[in-house]
mmJSON file of the N, C-alpha and C atoms, coordinates in Angstrom:
{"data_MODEL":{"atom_site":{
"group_PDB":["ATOM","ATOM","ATOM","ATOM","ATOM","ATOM","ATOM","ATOM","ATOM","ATOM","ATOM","ATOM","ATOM","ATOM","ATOM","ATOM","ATOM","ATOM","ATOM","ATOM","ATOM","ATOM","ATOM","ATOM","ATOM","ATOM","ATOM","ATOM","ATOM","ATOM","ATOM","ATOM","ATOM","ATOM","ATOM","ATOM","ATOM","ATOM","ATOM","ATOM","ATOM","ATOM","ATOM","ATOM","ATOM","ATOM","ATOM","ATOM","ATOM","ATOM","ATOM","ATOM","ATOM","ATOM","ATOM","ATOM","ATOM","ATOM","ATOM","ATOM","ATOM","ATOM","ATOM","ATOM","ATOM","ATOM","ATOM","ATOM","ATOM","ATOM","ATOM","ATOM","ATOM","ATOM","ATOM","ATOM","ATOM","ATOM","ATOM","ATOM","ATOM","ATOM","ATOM","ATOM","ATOM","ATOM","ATOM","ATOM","ATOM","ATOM","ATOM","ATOM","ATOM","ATOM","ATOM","ATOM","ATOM","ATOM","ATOM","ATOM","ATOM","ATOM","ATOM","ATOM","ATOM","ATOM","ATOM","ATOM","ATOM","ATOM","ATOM","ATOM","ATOM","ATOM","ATOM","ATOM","ATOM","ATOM","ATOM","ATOM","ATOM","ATOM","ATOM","ATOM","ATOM","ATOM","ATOM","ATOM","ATOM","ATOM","ATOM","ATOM","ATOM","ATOM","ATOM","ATOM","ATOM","ATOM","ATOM","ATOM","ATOM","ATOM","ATOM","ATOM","ATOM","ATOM","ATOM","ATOM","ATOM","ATOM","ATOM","ATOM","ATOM","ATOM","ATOM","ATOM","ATOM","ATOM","ATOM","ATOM","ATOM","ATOM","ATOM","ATOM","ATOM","ATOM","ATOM","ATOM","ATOM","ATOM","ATOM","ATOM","ATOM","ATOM","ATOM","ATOM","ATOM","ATOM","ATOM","ATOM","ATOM","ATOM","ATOM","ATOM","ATOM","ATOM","ATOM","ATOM","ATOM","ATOM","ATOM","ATOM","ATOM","ATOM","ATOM","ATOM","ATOM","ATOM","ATOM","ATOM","ATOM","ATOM","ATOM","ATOM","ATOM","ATOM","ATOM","ATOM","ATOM","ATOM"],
"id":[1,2,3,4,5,6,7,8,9,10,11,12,13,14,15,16,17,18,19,20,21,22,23,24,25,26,27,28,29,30,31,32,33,34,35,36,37,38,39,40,41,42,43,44,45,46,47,48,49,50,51,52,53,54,55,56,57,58,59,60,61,62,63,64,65,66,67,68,69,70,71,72,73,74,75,76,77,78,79,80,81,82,83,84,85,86,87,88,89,90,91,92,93,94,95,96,97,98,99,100,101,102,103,104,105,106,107,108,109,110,111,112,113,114,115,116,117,118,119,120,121,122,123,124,125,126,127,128,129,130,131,132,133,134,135,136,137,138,139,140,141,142,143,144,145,146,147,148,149,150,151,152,153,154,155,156,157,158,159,160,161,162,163,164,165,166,167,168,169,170,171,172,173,174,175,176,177,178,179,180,181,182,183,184,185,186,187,188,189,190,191,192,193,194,195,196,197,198,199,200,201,202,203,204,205,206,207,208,209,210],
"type_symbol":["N","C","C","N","C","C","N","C","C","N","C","C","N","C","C","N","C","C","N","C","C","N","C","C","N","C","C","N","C","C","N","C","C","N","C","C","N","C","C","N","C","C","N","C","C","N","C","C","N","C","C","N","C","C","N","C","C","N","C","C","N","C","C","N","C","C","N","C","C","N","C","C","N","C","C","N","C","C","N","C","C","N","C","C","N","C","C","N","C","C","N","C","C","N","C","C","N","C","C","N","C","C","N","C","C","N","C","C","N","C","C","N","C","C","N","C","C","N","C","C","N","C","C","N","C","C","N","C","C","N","C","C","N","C","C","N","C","C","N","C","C","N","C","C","N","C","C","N","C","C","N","C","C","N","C","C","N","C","C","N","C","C","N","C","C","N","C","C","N","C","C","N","C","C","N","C","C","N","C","C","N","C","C","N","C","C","N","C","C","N","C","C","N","C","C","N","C","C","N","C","C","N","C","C","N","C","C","N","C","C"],
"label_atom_id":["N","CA","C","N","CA","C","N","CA","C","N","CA","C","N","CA","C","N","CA","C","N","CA","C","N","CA","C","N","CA","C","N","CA","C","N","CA","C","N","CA","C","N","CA","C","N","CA","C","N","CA","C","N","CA","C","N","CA","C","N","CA","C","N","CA","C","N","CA","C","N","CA","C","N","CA","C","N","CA","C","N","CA","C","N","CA","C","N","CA","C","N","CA","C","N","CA","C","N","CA","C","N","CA","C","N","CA","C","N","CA","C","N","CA","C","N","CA","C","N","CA","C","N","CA","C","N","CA","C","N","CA","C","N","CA","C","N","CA","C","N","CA","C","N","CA","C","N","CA","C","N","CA","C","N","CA","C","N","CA","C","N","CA","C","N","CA","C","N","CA","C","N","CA","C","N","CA","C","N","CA","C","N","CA","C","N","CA","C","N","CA","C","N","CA","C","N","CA","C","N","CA","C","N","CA","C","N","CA","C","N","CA","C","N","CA","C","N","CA","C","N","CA","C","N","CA","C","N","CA","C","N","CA","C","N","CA","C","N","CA","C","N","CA","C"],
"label_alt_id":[null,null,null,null,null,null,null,null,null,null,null,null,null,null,null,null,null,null,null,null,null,null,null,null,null,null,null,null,null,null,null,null,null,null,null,null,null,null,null,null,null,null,null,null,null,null,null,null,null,null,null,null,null,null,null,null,null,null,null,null,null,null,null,null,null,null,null,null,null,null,null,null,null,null,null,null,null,null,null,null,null,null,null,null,null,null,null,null,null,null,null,null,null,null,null,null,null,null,null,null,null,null,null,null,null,null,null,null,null,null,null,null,null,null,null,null,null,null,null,null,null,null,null,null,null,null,null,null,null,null,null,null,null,null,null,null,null,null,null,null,null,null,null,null,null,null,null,null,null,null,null,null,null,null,null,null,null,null,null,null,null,null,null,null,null,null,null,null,null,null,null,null,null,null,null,null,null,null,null,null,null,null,null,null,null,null,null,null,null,null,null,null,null,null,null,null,null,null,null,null,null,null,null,null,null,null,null,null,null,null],
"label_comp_id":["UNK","UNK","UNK","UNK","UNK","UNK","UNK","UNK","UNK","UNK","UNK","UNK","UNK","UNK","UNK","UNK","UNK","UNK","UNK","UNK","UNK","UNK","UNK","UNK","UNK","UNK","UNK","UNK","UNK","UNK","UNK","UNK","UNK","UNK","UNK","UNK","UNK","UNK","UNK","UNK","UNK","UNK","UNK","UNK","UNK","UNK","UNK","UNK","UNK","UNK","UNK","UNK","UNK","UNK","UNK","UNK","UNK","UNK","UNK","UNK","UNK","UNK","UNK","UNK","UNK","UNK","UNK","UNK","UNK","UNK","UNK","UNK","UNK","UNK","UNK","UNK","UNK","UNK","UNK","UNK","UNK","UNK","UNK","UNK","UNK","UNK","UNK","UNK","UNK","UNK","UNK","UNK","UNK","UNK","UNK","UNK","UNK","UNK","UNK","UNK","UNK","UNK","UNK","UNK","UNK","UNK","UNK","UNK","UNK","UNK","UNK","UNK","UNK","UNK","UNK","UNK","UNK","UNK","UNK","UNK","UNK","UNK","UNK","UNK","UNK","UNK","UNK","UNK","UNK","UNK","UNK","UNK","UNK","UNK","UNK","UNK","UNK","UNK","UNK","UNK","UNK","UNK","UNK","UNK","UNK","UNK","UNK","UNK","UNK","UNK","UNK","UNK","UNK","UNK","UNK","UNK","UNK","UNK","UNK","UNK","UNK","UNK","UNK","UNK","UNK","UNK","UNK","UNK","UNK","UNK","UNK","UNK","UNK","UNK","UNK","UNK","UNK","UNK","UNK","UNK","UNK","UNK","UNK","UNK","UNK","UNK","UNK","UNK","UNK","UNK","UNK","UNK","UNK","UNK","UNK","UNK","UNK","UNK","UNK","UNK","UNK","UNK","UNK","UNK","UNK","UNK","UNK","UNK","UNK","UNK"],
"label_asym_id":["A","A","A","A","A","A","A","A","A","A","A","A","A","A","A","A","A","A","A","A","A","A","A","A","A","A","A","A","A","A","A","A","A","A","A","A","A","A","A","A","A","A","A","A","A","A","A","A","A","A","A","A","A","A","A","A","A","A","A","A","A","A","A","A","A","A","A","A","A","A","A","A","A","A","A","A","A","A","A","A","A","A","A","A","A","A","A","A","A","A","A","A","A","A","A","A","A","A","A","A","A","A","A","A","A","A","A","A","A","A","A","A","A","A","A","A","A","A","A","A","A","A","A","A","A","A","A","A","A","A","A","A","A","A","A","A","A","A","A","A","A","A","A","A","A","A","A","A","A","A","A","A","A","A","A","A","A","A","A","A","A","A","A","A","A","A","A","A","A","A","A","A","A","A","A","A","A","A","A","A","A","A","A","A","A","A","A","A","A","A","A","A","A","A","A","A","A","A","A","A","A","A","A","A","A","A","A","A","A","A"],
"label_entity_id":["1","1","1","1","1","1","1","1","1","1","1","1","1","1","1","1","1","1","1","1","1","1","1","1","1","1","1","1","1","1","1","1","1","1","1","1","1","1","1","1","1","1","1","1","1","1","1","1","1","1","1","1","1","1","1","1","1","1","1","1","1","1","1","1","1","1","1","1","1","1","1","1","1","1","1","1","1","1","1","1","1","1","1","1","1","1","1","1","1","1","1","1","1","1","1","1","1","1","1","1","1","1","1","1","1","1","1","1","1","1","1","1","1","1","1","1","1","1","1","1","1","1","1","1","1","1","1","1","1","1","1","1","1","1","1","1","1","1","1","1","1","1","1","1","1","1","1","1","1","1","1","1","1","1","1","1","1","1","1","1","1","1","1","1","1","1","1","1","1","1","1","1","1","1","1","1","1","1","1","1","1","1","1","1","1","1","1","1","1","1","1","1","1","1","1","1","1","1","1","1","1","1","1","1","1","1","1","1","1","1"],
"label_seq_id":[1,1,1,2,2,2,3,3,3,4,4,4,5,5,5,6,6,6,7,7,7,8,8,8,9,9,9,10,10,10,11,11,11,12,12,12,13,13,13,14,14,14,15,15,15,16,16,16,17,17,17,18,18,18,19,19,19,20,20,20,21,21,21,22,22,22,23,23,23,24,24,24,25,25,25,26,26,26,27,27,27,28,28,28,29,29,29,30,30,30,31,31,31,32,32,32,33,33,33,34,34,34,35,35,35,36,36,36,37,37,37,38,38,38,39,39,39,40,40,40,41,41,41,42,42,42,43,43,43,44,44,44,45,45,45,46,46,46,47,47,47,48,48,48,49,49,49,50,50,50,51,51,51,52,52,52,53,53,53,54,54,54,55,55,55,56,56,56,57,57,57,58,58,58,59,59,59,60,60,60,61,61,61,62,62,62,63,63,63,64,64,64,65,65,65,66,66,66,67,67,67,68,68,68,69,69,69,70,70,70],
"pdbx_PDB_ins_code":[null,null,null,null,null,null,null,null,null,null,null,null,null,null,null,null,null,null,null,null,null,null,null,null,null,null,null,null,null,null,null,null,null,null,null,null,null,null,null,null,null,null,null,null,null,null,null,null,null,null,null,null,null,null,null,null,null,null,null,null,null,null,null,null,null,null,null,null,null,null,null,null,null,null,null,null,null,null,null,null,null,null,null,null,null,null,null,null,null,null,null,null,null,null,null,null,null,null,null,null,null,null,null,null,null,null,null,null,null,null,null,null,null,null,null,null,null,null,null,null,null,null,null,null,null,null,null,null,null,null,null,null,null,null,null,null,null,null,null,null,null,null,null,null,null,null,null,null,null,null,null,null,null,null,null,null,null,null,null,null,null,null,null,null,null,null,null,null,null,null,null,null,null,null,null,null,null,null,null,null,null,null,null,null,null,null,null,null,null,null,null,null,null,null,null,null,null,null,null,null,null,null,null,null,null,null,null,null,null,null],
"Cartn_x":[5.426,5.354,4.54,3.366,2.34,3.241,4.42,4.598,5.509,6.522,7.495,6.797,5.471,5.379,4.342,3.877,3.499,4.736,5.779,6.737,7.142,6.338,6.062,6.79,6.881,7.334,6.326,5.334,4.395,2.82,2.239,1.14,0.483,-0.726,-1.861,-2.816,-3.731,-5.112,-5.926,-7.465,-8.53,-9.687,-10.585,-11.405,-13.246,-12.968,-13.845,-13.436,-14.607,-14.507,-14.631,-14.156,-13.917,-14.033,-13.884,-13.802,-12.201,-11.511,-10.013,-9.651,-9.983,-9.659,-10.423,-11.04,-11.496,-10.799,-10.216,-9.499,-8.009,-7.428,-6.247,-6.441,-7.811,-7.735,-7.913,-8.537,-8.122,-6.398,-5.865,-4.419,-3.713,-5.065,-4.807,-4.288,-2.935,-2.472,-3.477,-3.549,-4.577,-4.187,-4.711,-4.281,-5.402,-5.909,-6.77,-6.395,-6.75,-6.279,-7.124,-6.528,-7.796,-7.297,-7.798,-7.588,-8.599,-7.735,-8.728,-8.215,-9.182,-9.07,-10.735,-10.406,-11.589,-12.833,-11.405,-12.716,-13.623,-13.036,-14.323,-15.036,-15.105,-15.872,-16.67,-17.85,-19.366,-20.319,-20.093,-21.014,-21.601,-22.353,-22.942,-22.219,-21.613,-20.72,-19.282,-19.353,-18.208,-17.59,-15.819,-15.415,-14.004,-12.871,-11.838,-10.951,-10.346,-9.178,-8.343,-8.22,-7.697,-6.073,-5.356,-4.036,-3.939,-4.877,-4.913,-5.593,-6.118,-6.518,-5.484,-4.754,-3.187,-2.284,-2.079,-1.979,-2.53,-3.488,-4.028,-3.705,-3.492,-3.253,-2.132,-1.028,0.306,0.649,0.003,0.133,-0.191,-1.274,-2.023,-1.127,-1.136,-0.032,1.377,1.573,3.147,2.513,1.484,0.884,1.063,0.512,0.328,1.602,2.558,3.71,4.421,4.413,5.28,4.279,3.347,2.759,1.991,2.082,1.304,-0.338,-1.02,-2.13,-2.411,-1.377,-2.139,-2.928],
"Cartn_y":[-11.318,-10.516,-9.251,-9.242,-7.972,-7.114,-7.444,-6.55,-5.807,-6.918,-5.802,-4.873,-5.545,-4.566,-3.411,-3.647,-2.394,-1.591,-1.909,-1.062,-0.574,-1.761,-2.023,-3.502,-3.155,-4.33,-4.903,-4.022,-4.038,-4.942,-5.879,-6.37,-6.072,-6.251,-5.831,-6.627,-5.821,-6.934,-6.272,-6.662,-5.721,-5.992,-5.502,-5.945,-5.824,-6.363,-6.803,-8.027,-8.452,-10.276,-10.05,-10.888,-11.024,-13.122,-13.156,-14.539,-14.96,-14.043,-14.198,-15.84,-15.756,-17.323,-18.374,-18.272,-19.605,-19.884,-18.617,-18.994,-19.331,-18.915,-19.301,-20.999,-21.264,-22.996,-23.84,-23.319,-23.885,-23.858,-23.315,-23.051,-22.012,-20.838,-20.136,-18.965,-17.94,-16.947,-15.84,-15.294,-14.189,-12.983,-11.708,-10.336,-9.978,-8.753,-8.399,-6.134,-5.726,-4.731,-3.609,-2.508,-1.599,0.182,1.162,2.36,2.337,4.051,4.522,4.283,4.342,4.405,3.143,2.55,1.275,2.016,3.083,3.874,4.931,5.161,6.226,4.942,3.915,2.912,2.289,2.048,1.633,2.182,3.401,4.217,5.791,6.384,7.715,8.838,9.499,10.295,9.26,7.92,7.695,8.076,8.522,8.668,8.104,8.494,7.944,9.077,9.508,10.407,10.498,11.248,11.218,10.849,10.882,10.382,9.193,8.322,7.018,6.194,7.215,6.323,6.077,7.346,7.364,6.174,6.026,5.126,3.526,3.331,2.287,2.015,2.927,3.274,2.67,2.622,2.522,1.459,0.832,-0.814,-1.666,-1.122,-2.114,-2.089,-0.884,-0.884,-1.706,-1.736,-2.857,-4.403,-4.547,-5.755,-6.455,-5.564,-6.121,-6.043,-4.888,-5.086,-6.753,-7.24,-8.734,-9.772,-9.315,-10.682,-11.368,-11.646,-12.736,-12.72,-11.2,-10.825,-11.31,-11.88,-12.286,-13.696],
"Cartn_z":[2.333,1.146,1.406,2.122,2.341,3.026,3.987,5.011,4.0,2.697,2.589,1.332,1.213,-0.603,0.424,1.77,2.978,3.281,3.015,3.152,5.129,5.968,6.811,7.484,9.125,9.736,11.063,10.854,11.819,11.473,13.004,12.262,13.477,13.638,14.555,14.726,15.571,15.756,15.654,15.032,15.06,15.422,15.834,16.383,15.606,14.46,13.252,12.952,12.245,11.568,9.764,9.555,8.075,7.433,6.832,6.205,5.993,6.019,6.153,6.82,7.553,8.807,8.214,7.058,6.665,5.365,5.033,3.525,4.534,5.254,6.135,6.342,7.037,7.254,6.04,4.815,3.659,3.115,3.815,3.051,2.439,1.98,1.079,1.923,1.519,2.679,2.079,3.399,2.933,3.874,3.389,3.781,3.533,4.937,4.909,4.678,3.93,3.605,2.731,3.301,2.576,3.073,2.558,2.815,4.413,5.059,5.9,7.543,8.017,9.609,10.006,10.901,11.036,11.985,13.011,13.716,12.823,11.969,10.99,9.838,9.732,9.168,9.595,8.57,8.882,9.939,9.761,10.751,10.182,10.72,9.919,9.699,8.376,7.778,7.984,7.004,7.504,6.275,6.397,5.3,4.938,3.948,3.808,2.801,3.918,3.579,2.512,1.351,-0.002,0.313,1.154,1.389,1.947,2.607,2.762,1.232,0.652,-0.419,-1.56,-1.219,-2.543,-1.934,-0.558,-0.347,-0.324,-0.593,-0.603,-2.419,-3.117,-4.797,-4.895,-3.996,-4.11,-3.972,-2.747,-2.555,-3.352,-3.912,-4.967,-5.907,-6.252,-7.905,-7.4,-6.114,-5.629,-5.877,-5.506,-5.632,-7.245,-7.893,-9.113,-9.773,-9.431,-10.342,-9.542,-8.931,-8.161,-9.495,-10.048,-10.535,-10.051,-8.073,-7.683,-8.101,-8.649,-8.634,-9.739,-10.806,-12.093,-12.052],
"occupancy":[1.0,1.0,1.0,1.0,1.0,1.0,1.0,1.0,1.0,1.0,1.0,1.0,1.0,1.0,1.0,1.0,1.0,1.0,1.0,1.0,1.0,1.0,1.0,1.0,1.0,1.0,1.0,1.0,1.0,1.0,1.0,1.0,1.0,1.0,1.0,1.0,1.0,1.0,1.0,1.0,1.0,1.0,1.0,1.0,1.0,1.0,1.0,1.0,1.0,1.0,1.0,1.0,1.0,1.0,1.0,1.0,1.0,1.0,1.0,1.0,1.0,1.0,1.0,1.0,1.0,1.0,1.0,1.0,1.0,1.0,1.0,1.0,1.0,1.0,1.0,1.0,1.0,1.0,1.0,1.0,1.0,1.0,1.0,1.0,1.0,1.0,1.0,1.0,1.0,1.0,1.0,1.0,1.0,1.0,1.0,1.0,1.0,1.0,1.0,1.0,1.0,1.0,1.0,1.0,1.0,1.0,1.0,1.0,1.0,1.0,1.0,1.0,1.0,1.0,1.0,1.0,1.0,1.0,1.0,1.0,1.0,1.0,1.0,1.0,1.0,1.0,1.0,1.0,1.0,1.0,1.0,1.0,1.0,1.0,1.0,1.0,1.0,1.0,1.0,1.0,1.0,1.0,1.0,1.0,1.0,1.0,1.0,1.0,1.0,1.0,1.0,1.0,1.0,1.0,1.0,1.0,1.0,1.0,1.0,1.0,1.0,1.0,1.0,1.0,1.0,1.0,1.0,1.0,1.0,1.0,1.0,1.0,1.0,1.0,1.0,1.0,1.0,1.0,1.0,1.0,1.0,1.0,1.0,1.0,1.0,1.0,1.0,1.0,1.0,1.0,1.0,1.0,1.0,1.0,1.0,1.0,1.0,1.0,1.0,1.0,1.0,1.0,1.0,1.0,1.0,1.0,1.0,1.0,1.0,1.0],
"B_iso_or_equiv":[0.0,0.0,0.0,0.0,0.0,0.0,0.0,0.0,0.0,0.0,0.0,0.0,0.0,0.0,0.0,0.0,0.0,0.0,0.0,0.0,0.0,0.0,0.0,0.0,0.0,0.0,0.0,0.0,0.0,0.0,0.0,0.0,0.0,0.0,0.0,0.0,0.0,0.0,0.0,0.0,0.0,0.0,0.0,0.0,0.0,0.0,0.0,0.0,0.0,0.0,0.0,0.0,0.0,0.0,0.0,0.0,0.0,0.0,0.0,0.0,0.0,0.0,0.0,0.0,0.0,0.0,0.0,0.0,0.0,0.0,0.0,0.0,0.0,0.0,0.0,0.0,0.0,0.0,0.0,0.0,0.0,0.0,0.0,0.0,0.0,0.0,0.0,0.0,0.0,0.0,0.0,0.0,0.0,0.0,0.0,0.0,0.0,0.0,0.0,0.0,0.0,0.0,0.0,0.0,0.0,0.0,0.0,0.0,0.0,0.0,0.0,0.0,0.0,0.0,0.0,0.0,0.0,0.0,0.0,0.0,0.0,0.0,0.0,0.0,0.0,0.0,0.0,0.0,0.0,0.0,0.0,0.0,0.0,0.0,0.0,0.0,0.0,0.0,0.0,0.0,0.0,0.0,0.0,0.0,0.0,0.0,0.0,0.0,0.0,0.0,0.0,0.0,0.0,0.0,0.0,0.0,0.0,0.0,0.0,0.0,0.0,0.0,0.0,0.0,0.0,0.0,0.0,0.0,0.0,0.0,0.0,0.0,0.0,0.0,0.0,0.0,0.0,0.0,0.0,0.0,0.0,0.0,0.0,0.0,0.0,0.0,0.0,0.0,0.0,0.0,0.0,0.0,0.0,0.0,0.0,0.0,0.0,0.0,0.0,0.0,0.0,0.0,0.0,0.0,0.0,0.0,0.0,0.0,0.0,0.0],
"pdbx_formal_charge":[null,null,null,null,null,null,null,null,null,null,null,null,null,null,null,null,null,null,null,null,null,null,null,null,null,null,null,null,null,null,null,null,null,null,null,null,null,null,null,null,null,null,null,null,null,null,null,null,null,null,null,null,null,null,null,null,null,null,null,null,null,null,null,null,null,null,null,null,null,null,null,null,null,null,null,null,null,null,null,null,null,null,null,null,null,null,null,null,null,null,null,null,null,null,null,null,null,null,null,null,null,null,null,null,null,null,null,null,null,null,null,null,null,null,null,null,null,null,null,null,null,null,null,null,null,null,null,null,null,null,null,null,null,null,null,null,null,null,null,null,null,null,null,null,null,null,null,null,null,null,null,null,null,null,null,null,null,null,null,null,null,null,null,null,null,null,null,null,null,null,null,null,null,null,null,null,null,null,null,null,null,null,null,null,null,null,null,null,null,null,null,null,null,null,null,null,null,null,null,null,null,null,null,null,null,null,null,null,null,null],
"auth_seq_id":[1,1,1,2,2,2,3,3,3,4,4,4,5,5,5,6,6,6,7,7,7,8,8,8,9,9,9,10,10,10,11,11,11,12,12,12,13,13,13,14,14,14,15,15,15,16,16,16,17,17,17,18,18,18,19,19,19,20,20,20,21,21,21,22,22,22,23,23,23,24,24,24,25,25,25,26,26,26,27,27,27,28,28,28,29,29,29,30,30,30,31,31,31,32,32,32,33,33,33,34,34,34,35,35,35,36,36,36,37,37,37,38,38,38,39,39,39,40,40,40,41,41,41,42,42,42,43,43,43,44,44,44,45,45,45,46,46,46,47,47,47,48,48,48,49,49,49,50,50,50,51,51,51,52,52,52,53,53,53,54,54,54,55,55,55,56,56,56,57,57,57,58,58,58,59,59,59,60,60,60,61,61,61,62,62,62,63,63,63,64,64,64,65,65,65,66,66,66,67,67,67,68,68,68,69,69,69,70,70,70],
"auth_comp_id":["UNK","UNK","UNK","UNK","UNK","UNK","UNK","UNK","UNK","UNK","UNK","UNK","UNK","UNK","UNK","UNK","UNK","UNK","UNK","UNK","UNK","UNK","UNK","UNK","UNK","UNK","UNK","UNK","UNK","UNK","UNK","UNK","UNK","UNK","UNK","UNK","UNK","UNK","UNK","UNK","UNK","UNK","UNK","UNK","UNK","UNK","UNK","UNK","UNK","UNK","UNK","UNK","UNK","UNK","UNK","UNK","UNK","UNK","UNK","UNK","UNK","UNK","UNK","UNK","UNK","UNK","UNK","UNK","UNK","UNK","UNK","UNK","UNK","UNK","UNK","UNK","UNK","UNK","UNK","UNK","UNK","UNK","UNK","UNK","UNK","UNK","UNK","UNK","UNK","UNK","UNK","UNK","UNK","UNK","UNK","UNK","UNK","UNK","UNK","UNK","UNK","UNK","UNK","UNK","UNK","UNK","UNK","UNK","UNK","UNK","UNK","UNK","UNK","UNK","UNK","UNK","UNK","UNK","UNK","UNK","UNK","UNK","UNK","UNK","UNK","UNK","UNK","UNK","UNK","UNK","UNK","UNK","UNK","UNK","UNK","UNK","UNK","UNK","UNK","UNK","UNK","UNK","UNK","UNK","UNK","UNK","UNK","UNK","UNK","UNK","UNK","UNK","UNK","UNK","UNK","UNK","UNK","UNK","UNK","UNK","UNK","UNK","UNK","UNK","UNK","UNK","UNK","UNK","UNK","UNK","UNK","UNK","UNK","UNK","UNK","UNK","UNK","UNK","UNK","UNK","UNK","UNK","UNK","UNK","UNK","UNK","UNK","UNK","UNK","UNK","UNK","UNK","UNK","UNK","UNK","UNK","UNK","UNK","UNK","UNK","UNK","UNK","UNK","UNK","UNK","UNK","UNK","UNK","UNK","UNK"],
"auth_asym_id":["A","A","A","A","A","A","A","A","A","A","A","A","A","A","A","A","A","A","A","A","A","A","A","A","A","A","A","A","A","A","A","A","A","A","A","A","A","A","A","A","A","A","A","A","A","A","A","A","A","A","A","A","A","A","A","A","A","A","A","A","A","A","A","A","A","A","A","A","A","A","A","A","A","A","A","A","A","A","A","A","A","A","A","A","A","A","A","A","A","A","A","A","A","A","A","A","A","A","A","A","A","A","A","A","A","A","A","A","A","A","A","A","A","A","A","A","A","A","A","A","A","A","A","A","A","A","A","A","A","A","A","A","A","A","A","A","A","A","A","A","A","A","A","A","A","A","A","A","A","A","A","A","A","A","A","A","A","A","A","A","A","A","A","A","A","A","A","A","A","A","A","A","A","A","A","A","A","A","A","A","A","A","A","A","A","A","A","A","A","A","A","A","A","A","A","A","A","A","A","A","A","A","A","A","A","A","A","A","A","A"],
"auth_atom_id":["N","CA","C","N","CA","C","N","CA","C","N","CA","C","N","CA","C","N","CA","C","N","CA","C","N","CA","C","N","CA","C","N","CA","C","N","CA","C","N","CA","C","N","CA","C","N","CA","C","N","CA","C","N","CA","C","N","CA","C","N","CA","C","N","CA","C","N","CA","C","N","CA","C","N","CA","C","N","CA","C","N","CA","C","N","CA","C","N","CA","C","N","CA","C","N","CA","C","N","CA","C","N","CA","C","N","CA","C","N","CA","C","N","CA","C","N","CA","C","N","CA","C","N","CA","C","N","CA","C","N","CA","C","N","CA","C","N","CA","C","N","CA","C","N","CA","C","N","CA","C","N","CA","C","N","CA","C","N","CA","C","N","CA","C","N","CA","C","N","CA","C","N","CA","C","N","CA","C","N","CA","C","N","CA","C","N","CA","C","N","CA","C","N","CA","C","N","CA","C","N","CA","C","N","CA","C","N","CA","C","N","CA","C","N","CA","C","N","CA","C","N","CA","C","N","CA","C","N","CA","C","N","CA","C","N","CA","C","N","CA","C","N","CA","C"],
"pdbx_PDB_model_num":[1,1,1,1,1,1,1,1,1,1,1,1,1,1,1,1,1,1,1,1,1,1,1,1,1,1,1,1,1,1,1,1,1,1,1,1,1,1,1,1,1,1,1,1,1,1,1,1,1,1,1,1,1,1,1,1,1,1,1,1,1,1,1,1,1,1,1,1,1,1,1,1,1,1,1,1,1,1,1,1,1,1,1,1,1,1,1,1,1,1,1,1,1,1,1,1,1,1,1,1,1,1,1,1,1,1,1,1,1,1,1,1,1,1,1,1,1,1,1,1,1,1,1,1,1,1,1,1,1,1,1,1,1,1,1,1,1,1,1,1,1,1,1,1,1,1,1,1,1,1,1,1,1,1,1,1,1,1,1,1,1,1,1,1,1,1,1,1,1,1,1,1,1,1,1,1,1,1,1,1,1,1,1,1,1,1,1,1,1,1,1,1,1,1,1,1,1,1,1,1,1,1,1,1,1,1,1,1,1,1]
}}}
């Protein structure tokens, strides 16, 4: 479902940790997702580009129109 409401066929690997993999071994599917670039995150002047964020606007609003978010 993430890849097609990403409008995307592509998945990756990254090299940060998250809690993702413990809600996965409980069962629950999980997506880890967000605006931006990972190399300009959590570091000094980091920022997030007004066209990754319209994008990040867009997905969400795909998200919520499917329902699963209610």
């Amino acid at each position: 479902m993430a890849m097609r409401l990403a409008r995307s066929n592509q998945t990756g690997k990254v090299s940060y940790g998250t809690e993702a993999g413990l809600f996965q071994q409980m069962g629950v599917p999980t997506v880890i997702l967000g605006p931006g670039d990972i190399a300009e995150a959590h570091r000094p002047n980091e920022f997030v580009a007004l066209d990754q964020l319209a994008k990040c606007e867009s997905f969400v609003k795909r998200i919520f129109s499917t329902g699963y978010a209610a």
